[in-house]
C-alpha positions in Angstrom: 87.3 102.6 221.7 86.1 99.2 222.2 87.4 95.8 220.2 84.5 95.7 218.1 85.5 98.5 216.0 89.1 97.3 215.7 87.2 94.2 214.4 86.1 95.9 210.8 89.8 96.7 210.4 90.8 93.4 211.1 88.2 91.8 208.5 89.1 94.6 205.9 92.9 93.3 206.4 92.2 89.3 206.1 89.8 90.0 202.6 93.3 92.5 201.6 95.5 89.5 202.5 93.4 86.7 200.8 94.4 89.2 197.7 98.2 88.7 198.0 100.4 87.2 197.2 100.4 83.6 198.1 104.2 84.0 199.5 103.0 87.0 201.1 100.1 85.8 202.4 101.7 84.6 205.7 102.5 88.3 206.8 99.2 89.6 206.3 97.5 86.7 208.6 100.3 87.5 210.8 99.3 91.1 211.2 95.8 89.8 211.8 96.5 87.9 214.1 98.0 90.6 216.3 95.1 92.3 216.3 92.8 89.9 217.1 95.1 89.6 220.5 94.4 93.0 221.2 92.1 93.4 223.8 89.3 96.2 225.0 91.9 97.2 228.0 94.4 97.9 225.7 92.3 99.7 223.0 91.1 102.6 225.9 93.9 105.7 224.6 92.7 105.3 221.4 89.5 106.9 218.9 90.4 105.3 215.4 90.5 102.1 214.8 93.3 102.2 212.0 95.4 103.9 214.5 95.5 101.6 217.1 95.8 98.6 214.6 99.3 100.2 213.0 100.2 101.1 216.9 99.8 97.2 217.9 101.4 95.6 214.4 104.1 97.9 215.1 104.5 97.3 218.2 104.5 93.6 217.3 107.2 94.7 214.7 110.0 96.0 217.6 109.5 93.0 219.9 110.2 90.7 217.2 113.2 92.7 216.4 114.6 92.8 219.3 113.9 89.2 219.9 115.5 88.3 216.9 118.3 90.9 217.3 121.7 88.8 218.6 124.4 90.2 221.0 126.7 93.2 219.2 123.8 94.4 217.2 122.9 98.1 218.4 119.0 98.5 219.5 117.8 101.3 220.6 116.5 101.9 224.2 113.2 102.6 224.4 113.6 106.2 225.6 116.5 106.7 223.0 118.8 105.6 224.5 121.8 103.0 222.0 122.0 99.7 223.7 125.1 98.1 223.4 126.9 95.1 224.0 129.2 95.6 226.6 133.6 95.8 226.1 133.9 92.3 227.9 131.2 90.6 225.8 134.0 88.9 222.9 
């Protein structure tokens, strides 16, 4: 797949977001915004378009968890593994 067709999702979603609400506005262009990030490297394993944009927003989503997630909280490995804080930590 190559970044052009990832761009008629990405116009689809900024005409869906202009039709939100103005609070929730911001998320919308967020999500955009990660897409247009995404790059024709990154876009090779996939066919659909729609796919690879909710693989990259989500994506987006767990990094900015995690980011945001402070020490004792429990986050889950990837591989499914619990991280958590170690016994010494308090």
């Amino acid at each position: 797949m190559r970044r052009m067709e990832l761009d008629t999702v990405i116009l689809r979603w900024k005409k869906t977001t202009r039709a939100l609400k103005i609070h929730e506005q911001e998320y919308g262009r967020h999500l955009t915004d990660v897409l247009e990030r995404v790059t024709d490297a990154q876009l090779v394993h996939f066919q659909d378009p729609v796919e690879a944009a909710a693989f990259f927003c989500m994506l987006d989503l767990l990094k900015r968890t995690r980011e945001r997630a402070g020490p004792g909280v429990a986050m889950m490995e990837p591989g499914g593994t619990e991280q958590r804080p170690s016994p010494g930590f308090f």
